[in-house]
N, CA, C and O atoms as a GROMACS GRO file, in nm:
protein
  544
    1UNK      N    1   0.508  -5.765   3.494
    1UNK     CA    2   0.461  -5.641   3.439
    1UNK      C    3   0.454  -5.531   3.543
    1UNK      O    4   0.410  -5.419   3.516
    2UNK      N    5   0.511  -5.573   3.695
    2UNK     CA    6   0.448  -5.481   3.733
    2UNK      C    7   0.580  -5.372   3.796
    2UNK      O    8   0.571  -5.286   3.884
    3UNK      N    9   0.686  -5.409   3.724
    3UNK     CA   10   0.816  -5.306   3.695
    3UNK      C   11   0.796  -5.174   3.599
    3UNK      O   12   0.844  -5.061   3.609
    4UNK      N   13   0.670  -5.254   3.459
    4UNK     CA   14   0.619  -5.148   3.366
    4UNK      C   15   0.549  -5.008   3.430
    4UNK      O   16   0.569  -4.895   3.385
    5UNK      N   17   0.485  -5.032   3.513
    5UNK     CA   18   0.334  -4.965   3.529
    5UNK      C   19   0.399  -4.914   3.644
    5UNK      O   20   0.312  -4.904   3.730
    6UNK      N   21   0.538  -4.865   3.704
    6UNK     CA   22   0.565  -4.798   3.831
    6UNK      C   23   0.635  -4.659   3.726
    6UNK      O   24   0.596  -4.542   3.727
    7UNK      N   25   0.741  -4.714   3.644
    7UNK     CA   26   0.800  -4.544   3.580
    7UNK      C   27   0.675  -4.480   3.506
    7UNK      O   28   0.683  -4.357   3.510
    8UNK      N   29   0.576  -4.520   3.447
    8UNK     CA   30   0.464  -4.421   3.388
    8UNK      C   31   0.411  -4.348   3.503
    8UNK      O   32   0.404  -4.225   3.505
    9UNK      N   33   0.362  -4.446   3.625
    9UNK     CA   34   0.341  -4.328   3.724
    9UNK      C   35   0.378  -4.256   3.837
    9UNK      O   36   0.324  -4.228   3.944
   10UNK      N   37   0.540  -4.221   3.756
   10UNK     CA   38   0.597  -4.133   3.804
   10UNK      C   39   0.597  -4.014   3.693
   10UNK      O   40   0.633  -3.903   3.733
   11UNK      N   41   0.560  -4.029   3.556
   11UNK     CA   42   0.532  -3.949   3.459
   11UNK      C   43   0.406  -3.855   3.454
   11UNK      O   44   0.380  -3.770   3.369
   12UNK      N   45   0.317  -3.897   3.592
   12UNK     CA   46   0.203  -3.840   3.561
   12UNK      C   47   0.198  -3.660   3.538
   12UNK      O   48   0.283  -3.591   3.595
   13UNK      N   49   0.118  -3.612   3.471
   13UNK     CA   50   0.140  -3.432   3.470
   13UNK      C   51   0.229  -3.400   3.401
   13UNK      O   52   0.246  -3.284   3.363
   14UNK      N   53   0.321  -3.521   3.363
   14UNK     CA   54   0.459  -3.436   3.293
   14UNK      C   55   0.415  -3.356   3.131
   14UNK      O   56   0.439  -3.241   3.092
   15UNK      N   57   0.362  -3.439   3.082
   15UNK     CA   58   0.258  -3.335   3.003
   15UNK      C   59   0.200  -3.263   2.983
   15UNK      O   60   0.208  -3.192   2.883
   16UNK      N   61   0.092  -3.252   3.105
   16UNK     CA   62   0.082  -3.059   3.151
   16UNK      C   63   0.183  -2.964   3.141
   16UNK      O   64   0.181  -2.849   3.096
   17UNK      N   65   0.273  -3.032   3.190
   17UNK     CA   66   0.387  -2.948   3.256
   17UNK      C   67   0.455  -2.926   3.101
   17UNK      O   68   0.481  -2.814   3.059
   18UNK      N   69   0.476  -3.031   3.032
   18UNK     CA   70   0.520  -2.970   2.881
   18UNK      C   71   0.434  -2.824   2.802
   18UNK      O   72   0.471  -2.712   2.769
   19UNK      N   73   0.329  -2.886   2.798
   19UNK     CA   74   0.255  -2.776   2.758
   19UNK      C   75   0.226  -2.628   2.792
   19UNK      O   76   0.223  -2.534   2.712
   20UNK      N   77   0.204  -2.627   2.934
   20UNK     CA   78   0.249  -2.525   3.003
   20UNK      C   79   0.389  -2.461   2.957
   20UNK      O   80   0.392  -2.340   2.975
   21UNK      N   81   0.467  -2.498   2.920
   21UNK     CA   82   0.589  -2.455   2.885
   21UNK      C   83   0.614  -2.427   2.719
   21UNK      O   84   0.683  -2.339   2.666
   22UNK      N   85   0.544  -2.519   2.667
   22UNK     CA   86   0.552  -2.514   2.482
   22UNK      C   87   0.447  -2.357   2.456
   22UNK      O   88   0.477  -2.249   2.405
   23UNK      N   89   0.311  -2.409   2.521
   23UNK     CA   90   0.180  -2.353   2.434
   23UNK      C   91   0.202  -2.184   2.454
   23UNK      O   92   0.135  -2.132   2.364
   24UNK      N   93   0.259  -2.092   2.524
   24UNK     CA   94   0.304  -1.952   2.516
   24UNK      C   95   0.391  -1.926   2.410
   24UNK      O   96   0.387  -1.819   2.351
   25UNK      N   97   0.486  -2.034   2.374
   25UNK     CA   98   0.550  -2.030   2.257
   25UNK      C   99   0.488  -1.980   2.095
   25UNK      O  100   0.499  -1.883   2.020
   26UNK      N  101   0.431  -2.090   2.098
   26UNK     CA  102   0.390  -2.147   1.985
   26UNK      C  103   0.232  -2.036   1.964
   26UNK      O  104   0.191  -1.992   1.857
   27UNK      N  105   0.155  -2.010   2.130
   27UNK     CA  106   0.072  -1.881   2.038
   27UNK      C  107   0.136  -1.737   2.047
   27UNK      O  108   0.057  -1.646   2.021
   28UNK      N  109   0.279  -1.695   2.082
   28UNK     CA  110   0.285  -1.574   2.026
   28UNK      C  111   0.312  -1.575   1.912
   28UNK      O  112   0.267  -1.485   1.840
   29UNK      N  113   0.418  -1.707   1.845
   29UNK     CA  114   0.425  -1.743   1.742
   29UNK      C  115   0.315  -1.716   1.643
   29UNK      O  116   0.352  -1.671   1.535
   30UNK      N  117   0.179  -1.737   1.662
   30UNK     CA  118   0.082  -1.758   1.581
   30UNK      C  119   0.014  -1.620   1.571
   30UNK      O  120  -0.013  -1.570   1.462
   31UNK      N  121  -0.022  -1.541   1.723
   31UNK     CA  122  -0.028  -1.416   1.721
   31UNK      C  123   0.043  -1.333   1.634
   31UNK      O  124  -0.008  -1.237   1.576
   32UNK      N  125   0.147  -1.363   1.625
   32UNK     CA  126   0.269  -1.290   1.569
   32UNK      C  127   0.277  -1.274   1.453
   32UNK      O  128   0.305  -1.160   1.416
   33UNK      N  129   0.261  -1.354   1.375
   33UNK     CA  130   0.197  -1.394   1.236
   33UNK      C  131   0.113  -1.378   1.191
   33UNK      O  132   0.127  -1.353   1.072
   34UNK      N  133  -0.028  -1.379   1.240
   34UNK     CA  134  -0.132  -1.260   1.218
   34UNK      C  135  -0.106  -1.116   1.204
   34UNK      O  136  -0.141  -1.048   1.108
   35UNK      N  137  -0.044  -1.074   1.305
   35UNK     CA  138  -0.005  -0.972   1.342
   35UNK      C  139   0.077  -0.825   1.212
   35UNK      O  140   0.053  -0.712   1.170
   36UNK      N  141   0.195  -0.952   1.199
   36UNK     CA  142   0.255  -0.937   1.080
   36UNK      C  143   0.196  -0.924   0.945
   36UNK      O  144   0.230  -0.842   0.860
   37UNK      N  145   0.116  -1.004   0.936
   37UNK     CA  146   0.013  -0.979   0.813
   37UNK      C  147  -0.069  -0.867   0.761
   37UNK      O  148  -0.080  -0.813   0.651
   38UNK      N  149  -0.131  -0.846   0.895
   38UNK     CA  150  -0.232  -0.739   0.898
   38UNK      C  151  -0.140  -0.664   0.869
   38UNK      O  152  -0.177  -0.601   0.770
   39UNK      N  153   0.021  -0.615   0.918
   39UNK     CA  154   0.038  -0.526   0.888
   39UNK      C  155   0.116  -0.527   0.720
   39UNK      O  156   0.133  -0.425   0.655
   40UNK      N  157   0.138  -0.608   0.694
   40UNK     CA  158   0.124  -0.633   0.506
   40UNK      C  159   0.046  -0.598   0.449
   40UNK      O  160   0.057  -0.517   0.356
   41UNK      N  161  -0.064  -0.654   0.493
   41UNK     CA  162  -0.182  -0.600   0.428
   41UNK      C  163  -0.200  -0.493   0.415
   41UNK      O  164  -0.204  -0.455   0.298
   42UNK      N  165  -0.217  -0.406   0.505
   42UNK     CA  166  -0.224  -0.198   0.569
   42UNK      C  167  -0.062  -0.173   0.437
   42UNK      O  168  -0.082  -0.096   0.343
   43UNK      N  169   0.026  -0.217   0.445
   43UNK     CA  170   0.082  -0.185   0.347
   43UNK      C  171   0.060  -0.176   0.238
   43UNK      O  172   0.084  -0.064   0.193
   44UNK      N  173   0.005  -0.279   0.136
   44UNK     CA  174  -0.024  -0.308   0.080
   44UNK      C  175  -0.124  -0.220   0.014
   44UNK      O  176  -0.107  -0.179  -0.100
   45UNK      N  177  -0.261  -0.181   0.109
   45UNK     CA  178  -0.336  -0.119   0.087
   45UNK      C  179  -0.312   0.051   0.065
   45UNK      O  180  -0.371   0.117  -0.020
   46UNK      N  181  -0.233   0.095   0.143
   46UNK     CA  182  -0.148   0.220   0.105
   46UNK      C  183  -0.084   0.207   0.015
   46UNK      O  184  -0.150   0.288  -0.051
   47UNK      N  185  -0.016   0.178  -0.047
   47UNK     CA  186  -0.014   0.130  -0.180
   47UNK      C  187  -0.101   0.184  -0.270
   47UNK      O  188  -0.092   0.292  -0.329
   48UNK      N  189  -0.244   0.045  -0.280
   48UNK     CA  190  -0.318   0.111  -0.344
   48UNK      C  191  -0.386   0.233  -0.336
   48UNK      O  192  -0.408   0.293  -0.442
   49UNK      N  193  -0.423   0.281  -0.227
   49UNK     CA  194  -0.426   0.394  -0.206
   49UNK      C  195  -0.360   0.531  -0.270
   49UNK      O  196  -0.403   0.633  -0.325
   50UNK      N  197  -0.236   0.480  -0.234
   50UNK     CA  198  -0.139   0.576  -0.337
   50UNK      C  199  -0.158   0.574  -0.503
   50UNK      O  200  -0.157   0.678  -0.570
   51UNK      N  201  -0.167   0.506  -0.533
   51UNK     CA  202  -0.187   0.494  -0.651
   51UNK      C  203  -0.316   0.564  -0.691
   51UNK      O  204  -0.319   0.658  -0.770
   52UNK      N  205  -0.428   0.507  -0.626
   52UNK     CA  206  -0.541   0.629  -0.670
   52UNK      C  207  -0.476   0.785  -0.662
   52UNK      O  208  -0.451   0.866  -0.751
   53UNK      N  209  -0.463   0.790  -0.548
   53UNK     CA  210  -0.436   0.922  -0.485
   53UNK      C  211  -0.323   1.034  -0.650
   53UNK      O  212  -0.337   1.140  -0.710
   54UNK      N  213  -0.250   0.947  -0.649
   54UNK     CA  214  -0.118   0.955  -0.767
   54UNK      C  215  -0.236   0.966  -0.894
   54UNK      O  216  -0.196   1.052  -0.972
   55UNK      N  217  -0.351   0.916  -0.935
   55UNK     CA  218  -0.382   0.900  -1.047
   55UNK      C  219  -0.479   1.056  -1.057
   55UNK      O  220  -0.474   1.140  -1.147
   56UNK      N  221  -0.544   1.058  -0.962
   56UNK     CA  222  -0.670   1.175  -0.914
   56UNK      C  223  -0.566   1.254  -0.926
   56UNK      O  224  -0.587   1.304  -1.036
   57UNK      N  225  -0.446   1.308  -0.876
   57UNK     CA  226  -0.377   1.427  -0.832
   57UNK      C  227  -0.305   1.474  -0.998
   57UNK      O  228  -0.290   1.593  -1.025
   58UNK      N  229  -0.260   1.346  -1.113
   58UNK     CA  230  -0.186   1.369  -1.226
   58UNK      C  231  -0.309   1.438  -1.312
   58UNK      O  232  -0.268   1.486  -1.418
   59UNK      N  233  -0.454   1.453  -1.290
   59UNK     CA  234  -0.569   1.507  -1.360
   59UNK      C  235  -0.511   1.658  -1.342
   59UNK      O  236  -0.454   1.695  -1.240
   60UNK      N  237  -0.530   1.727  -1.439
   60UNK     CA  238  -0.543   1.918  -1.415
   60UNK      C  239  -0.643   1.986  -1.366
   60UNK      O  240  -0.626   2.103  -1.329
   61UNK      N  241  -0.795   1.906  -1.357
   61UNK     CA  242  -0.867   1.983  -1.265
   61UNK      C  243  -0.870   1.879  -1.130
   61UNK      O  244  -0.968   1.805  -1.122
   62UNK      N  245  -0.795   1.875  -1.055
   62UNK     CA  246  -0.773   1.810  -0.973
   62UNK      C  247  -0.738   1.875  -0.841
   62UNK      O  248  -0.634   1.940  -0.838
   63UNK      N  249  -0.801   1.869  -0.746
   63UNK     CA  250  -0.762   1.966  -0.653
   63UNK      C  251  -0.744   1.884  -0.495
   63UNK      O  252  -0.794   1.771  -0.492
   64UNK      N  253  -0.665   1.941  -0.339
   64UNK     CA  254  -0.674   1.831  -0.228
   64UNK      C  255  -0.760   1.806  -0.211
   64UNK      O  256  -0.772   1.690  -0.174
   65UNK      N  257  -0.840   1.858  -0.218
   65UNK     CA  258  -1.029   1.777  -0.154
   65UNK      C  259  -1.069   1.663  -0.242
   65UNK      O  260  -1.133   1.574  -0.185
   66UNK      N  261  -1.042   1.647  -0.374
   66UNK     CA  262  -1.041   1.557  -0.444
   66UNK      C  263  -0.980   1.456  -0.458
   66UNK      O  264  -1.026   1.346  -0.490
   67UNK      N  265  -0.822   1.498  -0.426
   67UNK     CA  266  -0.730   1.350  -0.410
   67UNK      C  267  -0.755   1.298  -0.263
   67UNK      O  268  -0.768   1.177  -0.242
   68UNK      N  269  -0.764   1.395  -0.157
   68UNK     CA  270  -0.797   1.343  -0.012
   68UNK      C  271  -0.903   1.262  -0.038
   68UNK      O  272  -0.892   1.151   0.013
   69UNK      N  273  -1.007   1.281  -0.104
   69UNK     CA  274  -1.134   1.213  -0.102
   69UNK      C  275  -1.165   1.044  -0.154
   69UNK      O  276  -1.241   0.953  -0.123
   70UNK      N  277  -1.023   1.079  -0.282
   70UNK     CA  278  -1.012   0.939  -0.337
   70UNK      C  279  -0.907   0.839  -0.249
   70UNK      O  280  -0.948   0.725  -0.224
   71UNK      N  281  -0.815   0.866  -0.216
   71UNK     CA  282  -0.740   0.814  -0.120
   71UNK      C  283  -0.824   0.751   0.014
   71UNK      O  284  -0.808   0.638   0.059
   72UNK      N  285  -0.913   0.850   0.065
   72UNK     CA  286  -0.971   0.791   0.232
   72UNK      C  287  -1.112   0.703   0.141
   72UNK      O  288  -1.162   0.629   0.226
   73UNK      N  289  -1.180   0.687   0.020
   73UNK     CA  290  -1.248   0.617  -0.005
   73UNK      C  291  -1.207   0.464  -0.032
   73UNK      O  292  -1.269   0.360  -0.010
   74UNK      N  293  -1.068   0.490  -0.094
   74UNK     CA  294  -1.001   0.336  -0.131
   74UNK      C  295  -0.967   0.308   0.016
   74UNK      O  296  -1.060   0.242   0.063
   75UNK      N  297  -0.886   0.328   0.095
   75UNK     CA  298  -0.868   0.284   0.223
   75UNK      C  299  -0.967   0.263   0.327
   75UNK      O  300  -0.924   0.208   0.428
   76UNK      N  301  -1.152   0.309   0.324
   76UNK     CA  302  -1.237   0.312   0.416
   76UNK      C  303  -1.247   0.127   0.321
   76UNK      O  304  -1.257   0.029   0.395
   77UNK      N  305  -1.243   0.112   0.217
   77UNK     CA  306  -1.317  -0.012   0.145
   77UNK      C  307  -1.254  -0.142   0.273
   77UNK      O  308  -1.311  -0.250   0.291
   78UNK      N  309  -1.142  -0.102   0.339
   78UNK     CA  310  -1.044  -0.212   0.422
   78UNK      C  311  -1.079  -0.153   0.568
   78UNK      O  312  -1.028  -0.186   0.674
   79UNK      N  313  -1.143  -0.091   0.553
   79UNK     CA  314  -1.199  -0.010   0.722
   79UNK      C  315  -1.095   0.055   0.813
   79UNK      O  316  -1.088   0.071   0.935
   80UNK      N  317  -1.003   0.092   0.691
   80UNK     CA  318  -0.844   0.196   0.812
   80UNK      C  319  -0.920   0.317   0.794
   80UNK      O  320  -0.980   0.353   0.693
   81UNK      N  321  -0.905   0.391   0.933
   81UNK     CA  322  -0.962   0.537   0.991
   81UNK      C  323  -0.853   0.638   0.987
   81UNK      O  324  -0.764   0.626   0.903
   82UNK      N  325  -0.855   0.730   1.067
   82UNK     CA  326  -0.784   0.838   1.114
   82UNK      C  327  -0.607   0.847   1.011
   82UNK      O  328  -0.501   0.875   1.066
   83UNK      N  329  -0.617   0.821   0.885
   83UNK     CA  330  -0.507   0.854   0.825
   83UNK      C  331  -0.496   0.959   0.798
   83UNK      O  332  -0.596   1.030   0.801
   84UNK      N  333  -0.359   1.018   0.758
   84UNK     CA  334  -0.380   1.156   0.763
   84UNK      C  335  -0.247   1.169   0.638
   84UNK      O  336  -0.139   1.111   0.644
   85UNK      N  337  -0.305   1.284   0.502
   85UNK     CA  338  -0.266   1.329   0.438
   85UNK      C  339  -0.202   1.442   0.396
   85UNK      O  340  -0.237   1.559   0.413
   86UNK      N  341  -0.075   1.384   0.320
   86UNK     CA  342  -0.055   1.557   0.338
   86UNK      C  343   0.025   1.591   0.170
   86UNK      O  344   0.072   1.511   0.089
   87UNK      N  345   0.012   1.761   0.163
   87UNK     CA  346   0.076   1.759   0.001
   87UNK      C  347   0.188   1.837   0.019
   87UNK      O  348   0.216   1.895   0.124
   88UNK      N  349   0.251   1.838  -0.082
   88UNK     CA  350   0.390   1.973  -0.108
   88UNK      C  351   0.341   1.993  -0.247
   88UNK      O  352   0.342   1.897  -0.324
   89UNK      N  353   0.303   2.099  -0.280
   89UNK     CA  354   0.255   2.214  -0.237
   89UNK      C  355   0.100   2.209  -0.174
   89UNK      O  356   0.007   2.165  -0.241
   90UNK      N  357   0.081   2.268  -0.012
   90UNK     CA  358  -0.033   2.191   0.031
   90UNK      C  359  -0.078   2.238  -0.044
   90UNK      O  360  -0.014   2.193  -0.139
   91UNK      N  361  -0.199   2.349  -0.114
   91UNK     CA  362  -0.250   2.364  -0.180
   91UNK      C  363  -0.223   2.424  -0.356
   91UNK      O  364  -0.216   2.533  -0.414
   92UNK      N  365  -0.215   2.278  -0.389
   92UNK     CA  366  -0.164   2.264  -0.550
   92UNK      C  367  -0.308   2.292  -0.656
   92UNK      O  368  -0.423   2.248  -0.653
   93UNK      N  369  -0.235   2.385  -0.747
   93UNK     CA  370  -0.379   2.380  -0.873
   93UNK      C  371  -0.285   2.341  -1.000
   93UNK      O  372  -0.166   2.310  -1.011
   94UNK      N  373  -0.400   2.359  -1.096
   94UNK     CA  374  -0.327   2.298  -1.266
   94UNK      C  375  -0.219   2.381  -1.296
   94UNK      O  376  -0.165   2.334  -1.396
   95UNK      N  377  -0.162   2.480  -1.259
   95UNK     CA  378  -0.020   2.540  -1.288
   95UNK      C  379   0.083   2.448  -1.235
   95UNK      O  380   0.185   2.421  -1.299
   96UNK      N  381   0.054   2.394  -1.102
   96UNK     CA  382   0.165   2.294  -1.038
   96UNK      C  383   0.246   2.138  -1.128
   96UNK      O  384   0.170   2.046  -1.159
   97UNK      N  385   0.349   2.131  -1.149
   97UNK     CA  386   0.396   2.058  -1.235
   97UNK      C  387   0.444   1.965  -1.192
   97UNK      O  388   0.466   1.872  -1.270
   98UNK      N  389   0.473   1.954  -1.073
   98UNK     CA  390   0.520   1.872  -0.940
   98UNK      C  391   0.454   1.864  -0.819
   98UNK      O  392   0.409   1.968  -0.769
   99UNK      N  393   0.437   1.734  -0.750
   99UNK     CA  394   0.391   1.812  -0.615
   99UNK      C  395   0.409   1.644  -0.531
   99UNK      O  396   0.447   1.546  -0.594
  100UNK      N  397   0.385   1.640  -0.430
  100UNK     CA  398   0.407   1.517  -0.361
  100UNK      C  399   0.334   1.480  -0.251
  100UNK      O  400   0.341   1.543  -0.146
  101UNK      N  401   0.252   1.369  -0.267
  101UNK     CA  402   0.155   1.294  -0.174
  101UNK      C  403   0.188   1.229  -0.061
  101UNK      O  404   0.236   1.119  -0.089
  102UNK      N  405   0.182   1.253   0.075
  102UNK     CA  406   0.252   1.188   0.173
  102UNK      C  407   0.128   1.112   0.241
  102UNK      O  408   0.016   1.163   0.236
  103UNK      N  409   0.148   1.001   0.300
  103UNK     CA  410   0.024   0.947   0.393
  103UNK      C  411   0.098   0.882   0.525
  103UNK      O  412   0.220   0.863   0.525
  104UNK      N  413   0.007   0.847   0.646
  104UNK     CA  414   0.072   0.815   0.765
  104UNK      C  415  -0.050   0.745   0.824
  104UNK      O  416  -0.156   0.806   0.844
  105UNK      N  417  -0.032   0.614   0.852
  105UNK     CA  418  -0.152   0.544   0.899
  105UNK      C  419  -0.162   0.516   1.017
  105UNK      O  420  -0.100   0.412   1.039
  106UNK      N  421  -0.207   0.554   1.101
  106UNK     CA  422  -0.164   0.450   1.307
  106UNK      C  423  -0.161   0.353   1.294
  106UNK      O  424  -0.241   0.305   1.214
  107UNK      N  425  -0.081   0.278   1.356
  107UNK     CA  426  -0.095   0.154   1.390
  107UNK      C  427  -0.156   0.117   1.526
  107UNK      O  428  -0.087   0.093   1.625
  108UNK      N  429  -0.294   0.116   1.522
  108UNK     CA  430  -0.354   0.111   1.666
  108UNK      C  431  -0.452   0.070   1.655
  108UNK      O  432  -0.494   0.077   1.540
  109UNK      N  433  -0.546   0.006   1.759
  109UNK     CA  434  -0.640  -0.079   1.782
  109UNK      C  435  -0.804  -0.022   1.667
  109UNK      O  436  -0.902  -0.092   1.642
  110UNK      N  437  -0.770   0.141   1.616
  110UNK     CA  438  -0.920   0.174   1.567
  110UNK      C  439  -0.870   0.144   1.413
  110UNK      O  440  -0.924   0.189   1.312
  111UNK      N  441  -0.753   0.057   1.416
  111UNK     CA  442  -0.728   0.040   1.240
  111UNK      C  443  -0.722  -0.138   1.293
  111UNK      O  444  -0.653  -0.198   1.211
  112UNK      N  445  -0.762  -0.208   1.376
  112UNK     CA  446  -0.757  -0.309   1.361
  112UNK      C  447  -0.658  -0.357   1.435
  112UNK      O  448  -0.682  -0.473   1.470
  113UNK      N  449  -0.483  -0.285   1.504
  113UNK     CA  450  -0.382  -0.379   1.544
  113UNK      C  451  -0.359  -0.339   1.660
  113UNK      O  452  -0.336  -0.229   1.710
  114UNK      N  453  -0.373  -0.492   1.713
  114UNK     CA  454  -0.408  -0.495   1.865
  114UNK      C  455  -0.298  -0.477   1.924
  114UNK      O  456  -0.270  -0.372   1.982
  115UNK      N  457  -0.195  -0.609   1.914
  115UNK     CA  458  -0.047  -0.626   1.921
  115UNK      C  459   0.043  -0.508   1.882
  115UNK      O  460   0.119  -0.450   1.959
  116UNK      N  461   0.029  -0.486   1.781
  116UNK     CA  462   0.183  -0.397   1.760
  116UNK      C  463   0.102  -0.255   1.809
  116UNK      O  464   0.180  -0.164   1.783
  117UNK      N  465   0.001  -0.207   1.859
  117UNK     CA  466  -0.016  -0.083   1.908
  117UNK      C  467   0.003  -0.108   2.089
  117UNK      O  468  -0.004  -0.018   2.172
  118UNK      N  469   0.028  -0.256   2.117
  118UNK     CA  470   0.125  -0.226   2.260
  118UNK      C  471   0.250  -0.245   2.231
  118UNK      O  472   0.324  -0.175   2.300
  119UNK      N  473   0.315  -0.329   2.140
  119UNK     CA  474   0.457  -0.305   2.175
  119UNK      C  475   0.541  -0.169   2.128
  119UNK      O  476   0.648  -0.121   2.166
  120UNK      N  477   0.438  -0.130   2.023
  120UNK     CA  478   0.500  -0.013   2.011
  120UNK      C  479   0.375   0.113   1.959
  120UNK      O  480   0.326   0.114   1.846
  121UNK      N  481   0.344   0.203   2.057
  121UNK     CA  482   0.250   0.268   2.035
  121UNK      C  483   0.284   0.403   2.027
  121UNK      O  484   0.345   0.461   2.117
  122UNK      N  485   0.244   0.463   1.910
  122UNK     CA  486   0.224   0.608   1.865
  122UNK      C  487   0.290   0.555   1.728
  122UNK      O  488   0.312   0.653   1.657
  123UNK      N  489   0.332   0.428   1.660
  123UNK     CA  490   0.388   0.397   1.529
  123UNK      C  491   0.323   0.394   1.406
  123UNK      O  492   0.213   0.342   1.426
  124UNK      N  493   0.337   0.427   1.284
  124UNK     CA  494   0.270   0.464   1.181
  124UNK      C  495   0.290   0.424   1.051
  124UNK      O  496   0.400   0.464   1.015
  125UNK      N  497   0.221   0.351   0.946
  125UNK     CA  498   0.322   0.327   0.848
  125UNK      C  499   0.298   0.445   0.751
  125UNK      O  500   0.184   0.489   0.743
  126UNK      N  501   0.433   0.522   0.648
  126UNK     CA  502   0.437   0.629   0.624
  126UNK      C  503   0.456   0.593   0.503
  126UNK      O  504   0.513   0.484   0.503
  127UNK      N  505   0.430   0.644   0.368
  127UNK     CA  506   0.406   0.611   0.226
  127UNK      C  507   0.404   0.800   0.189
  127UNK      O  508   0.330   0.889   0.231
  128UNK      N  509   0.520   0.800   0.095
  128UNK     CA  510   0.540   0.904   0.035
  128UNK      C  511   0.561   0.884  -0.118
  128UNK      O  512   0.629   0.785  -0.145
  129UNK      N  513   0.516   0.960  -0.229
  129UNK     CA  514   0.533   0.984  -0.338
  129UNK      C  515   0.553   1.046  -0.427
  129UNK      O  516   0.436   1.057  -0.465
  130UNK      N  517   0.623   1.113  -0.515
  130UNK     CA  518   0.636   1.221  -0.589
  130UNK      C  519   0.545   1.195  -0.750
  130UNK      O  520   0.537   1.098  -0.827
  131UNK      N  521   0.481   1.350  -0.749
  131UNK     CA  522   0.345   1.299  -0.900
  131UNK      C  523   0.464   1.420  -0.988
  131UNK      O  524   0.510   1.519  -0.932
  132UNK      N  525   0.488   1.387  -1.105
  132UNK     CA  526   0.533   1.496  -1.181
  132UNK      C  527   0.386   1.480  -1.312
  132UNK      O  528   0.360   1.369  -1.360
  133UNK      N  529   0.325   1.577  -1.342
  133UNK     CA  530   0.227   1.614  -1.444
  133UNK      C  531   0.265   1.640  -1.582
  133UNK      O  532   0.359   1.719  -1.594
  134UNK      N  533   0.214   1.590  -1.692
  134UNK     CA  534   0.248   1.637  -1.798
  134UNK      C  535   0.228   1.765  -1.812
  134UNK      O  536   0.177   1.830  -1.721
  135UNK      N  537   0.264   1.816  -1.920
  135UNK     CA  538   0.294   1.953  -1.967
  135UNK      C  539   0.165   1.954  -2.068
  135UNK      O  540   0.143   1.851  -2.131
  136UNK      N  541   0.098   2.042  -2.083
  136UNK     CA  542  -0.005   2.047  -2.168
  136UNK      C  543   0.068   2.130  -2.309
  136UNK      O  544   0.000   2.152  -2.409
   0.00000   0.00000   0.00000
């Protein structure tokens, strides 16, 4: 037996040494995938967002302080900050028959993303929509 017990300890550490080499893998991997999510999610949620925003804005007494207001309330419910809204025509009233809701979210550490606001920082996800109003 004692041919067995000489190649294992020449194996010693080699396992460290695997790991050391696997485990950077496998957590950006996992980072990464979080990462990715969150930013599904922030999609996702602009989205709904839009959709309020789209529903408040198709009303005739409906004005920007009102759709801004419903938009940053659905998106504070997920705790995203500093988005920023914008209209064509910025300031639309009930004569306007058309008009279009734009939004732009940071992608940066005060909305939650740690990762993708270093690999790529000043990036934004951007959600545009066109509202056409009925005709009274």
């Amino acid at each position: 037996m004692q041919f067995m017990q000489e190649p294992l300890a020449n194996r010693r550490g080699a396992t460290a040494v695997e790991f050391a080499i696997v485990a950077p893998i496998i957590f950006a991997l996992f980072f990464s995938a979080i990462e990715v999510s969150g930013l599904m999610l922030a999609e996702g949620s602009l989205n709904s967002a839009m959709l309020v925003g789209m529903r408040e804005a198709s009303l005739t007494d409906s004005t920007p302080t009102k759709v801004r207001k419903a938009i940053r309330k659905e998106l504070k419910k997920l705790g995203y900050s500093n988005i920023s809204i914008g209209f064509t025509p910025s300031n639309f009233g009930p004569d306007d028959r058309e008009l279009q809701i734009s939004m732009q979210l940071p992608i940066d550490a005060s909305n939650g993303f740690f990762g993708s606001s270093l690999v790529t920082p000043n990036a934004r996800i951007t959600k545009s929509i066109q509202v056409v109003r009925e005709s009274n």
